[in-house]
PLY file of the C-alpha trace (Angstrom):
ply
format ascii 1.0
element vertex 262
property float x
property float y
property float z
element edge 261
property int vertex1
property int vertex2
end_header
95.06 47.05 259.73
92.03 44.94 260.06
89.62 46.52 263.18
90.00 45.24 266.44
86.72 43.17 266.43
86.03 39.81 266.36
83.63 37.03 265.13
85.24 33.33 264.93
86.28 31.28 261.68
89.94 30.73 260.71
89.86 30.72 256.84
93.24 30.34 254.80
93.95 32.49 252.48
96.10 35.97 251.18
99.00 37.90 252.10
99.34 42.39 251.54
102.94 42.81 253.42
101.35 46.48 255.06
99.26 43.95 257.58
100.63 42.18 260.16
101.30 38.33 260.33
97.86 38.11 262.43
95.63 40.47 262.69
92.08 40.12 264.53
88.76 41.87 265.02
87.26 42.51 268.07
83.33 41.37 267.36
83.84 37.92 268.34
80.22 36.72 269.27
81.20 33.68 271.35
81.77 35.76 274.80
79.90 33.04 277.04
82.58 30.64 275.53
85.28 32.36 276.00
84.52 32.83 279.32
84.02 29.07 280.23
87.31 28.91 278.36
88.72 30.77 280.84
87.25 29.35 284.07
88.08 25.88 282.41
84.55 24.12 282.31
84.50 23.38 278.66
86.88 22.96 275.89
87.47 24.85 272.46
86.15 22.86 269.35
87.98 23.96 266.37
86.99 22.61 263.22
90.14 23.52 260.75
88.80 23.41 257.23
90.33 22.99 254.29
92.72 21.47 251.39
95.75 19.84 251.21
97.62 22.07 253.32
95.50 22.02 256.45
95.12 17.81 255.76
97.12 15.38 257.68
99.85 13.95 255.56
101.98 11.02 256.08
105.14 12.54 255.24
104.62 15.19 257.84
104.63 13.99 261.72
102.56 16.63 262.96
100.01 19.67 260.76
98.98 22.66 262.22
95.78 21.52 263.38
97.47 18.46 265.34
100.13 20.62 267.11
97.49 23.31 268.05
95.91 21.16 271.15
99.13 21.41 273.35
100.15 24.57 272.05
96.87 26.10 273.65
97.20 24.02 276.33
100.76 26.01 277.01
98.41 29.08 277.06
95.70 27.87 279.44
93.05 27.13 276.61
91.72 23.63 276.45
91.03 22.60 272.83
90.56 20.14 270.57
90.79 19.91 266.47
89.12 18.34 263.82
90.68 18.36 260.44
88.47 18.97 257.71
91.16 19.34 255.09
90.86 17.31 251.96
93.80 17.25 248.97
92.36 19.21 246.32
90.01 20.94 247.76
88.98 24.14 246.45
85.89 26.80 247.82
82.95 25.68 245.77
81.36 22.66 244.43
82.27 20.02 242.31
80.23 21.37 239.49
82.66 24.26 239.37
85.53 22.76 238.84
86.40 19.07 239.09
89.91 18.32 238.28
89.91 16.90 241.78
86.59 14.04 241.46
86.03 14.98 245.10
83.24 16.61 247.70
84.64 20.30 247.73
84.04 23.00 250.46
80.31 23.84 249.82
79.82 20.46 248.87
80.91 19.17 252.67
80.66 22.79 254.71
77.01 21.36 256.46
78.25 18.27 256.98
81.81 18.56 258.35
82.02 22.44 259.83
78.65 23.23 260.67
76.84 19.86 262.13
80.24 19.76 264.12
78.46 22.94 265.87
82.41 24.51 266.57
83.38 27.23 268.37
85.89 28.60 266.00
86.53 27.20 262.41
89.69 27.63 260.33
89.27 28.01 256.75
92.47 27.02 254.52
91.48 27.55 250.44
93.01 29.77 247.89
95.83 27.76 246.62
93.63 25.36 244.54
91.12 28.04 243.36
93.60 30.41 241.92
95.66 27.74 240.22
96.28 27.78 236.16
95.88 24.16 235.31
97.17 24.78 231.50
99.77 26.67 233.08
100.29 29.89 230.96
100.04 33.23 232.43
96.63 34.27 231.18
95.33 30.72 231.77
91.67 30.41 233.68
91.87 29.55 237.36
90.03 26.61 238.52
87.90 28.71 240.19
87.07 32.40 238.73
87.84 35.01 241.63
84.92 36.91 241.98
83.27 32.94 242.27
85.84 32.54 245.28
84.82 35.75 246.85
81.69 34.46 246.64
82.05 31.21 248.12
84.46 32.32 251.40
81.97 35.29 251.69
78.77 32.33 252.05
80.93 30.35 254.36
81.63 33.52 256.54
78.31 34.79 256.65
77.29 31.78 257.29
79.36 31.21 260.61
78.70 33.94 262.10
74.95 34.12 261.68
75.61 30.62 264.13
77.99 32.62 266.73
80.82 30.88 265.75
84.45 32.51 265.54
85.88 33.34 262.32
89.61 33.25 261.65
90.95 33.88 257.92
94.16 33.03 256.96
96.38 33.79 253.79
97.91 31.01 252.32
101.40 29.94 252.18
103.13 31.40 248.55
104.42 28.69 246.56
108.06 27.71 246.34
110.45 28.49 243.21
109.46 25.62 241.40
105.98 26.92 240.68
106.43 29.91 237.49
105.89 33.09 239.11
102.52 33.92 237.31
100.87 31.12 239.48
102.23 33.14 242.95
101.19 36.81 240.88
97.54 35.11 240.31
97.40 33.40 243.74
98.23 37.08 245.12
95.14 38.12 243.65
92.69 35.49 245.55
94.93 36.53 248.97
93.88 40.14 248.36
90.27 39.19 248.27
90.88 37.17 251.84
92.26 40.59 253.47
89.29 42.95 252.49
86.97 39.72 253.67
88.32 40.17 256.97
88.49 43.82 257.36
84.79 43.92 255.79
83.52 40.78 258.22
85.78 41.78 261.17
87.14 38.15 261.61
90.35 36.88 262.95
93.04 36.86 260.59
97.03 35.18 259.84
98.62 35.97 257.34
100.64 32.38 256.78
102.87 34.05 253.30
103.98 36.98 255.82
105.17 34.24 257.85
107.05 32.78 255.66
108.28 35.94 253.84
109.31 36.81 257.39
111.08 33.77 257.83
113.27 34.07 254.60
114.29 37.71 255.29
115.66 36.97 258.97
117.08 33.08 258.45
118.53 34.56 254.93
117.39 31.30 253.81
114.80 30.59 250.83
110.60 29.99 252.57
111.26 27.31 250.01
112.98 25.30 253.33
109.70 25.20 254.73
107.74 23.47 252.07
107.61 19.99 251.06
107.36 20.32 247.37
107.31 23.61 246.47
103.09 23.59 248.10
102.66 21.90 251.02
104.25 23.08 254.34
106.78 20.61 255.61
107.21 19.82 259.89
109.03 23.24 260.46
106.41 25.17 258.48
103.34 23.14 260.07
105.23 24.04 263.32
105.86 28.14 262.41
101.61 27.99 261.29
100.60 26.76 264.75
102.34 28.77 266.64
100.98 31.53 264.94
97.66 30.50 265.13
98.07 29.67 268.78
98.50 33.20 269.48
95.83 34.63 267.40
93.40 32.75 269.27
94.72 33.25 272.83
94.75 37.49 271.88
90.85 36.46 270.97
89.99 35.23 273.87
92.06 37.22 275.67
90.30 40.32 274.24
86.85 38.57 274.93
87.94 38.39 278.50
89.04 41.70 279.12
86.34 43.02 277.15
83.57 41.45 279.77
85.31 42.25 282.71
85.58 45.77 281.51
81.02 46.20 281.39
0 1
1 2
2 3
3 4
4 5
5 6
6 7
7 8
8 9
9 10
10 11
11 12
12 13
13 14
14 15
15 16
16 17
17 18
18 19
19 20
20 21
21 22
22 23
23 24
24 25
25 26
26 27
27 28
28 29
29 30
30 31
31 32
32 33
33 34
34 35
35 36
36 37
37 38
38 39
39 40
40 41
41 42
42 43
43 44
44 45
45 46
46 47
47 48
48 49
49 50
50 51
51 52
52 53
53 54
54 55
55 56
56 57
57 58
58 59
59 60
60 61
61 62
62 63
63 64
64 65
65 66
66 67
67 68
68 69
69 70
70 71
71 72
72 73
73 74
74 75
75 76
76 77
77 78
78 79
79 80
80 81
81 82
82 83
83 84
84 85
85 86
86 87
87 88
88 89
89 90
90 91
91 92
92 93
93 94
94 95
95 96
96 97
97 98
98 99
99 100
100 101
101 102
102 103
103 104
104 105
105 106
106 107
107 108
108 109
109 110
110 111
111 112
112 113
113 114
114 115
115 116
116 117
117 118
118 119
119 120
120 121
121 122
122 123
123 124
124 125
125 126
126 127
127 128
128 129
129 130
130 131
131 132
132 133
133 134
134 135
135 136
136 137
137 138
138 139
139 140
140 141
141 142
142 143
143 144
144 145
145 146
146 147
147 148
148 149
149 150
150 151
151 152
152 153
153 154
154 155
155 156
156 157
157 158
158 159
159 160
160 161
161 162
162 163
163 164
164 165
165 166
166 167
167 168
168 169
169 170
170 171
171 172
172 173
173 174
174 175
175 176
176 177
177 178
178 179
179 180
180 181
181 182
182 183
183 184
184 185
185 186
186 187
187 188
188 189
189 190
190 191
191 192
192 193
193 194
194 195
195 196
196 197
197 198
198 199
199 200
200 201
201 202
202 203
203 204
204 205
205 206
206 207
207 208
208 209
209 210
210 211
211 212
212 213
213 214
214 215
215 216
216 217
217 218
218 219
219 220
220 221
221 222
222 223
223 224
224 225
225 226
226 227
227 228
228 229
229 230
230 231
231 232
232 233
233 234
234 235
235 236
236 237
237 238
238 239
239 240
240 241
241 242
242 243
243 244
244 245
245 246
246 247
247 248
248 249
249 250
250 251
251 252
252 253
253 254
254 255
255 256
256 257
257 258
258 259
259 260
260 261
């Protein structure tokens, strides 16, 4: 289990069934927020960050990050979401892999997480990094994994040097369409996400237990949550925020409980 101790930045990523779906930290570092949280003077900025699965989509009515608002709002937390996700996105720059001709997560993190100056920040990469674009089982991933280790570790150290919540989550797996040496090296990447959190003591969701979870009790394939075989469709956008919901409210909740216990 990752400790019971909190900083804030939501970053998508892995899945190791032995952990639960979310699973925070306790050294949280935004305790004067939480507590206007609370008292209702100020509202939650969350900045959710990353590719094509945290991006709005016009085939979907509503992501994650626009059905979190109300769904904290349910729970007494005022919030509001900006959605940094871009299709194609992967951790690094541009340089390091440009398949997709577009400003990747170090190339935008100044400019659309941290000039936003956010209280909490989710971080959605993994799928795109690990990927095999000549699509043979000992194929190169776009991005190398000790590179993406590198690059979630900058953007988490990063954060929280700023007092600003850290949640990670593990991506979605993909659906049966995919060969199953792009879910075996995907695995890989979400293994590196878990041992982030533990070693950073960040908030954490594991969104592939989810959906695991999901296909085990509805005896129905997680592939009924995906558009294509990637990218979650409404019922899987709703599942992810209410998941998320509650990782943040147990956050803040701890925060809270935490202060009035000095």
């Amino acid at each position: 289990m990752i400790k019971k101790r909190y900083r804030f930045t939501i970053i998508f990523a892995a899945v190791i069934f032995v952990f639960n779906s979310c699973s925070p930290g306790k050294n949280i570092h935004f305790h004067s927020f939480a507590s206007h949280v609370l008292s209702d003077t100020m509202k939650l900025k969350i900045v959710a960050f990353g590719n094509s699965t945290t991006a709005e989509r016009s085939t979907i009515s509503q992501v994650f990050a626009q059905r979190l608002p109300a769904l904290l709002k349910q729970k007494d937390i005022p919030a509001f979401v900006i959605n940094a996700g871009i299709p194609g996105s992967h951790s690094g720059h541009r340089f390091e892999n440009d398949v997709f001709k577009i400003p990747h997560a170090l190339d935008r993190f100044e400019t659309e997480v941290l000039n936003k100056m956010p209280d909490l920040v989710i971080i959605n990469f993994g799928i795109n990094d690990a990927y095999i674009d000549a699509k043979v089982k000992n194929g190169l991933s776009r991005i190398p994994l000790k590179q993406f280790v590198s690059n979630m570790t900058l953007m988490t150290e990063a954060l929280q040097k700023r007092n600003i919540a850290v949640l990670l989550v593990v991506p979605n797996p993909l659906g049966d369409k995919y060969p199953e040496f792009q879910n075996e090296r995907l695995n890989q990447y979400k293994k590196t996400i878990r041992k982030l959190a533990k070693t950073h003591q960040t908030g954490f969701c594991d969104i592939d237990g989810l959906f695991r979870k999901f296909e085990k009790e509805n005896k129905q394939s997680f592939d009924s949550l995906l558009l294509d075989g990637v990218h979650p469709n409404d019922k899987g956008h709703e599942l992810i925020a209410a998941l998320l919901a509650d990782e943040i409210e147990t956050m803040i909740r701890y925060i809270s409980k935490e202060e009035n216990g000095k």
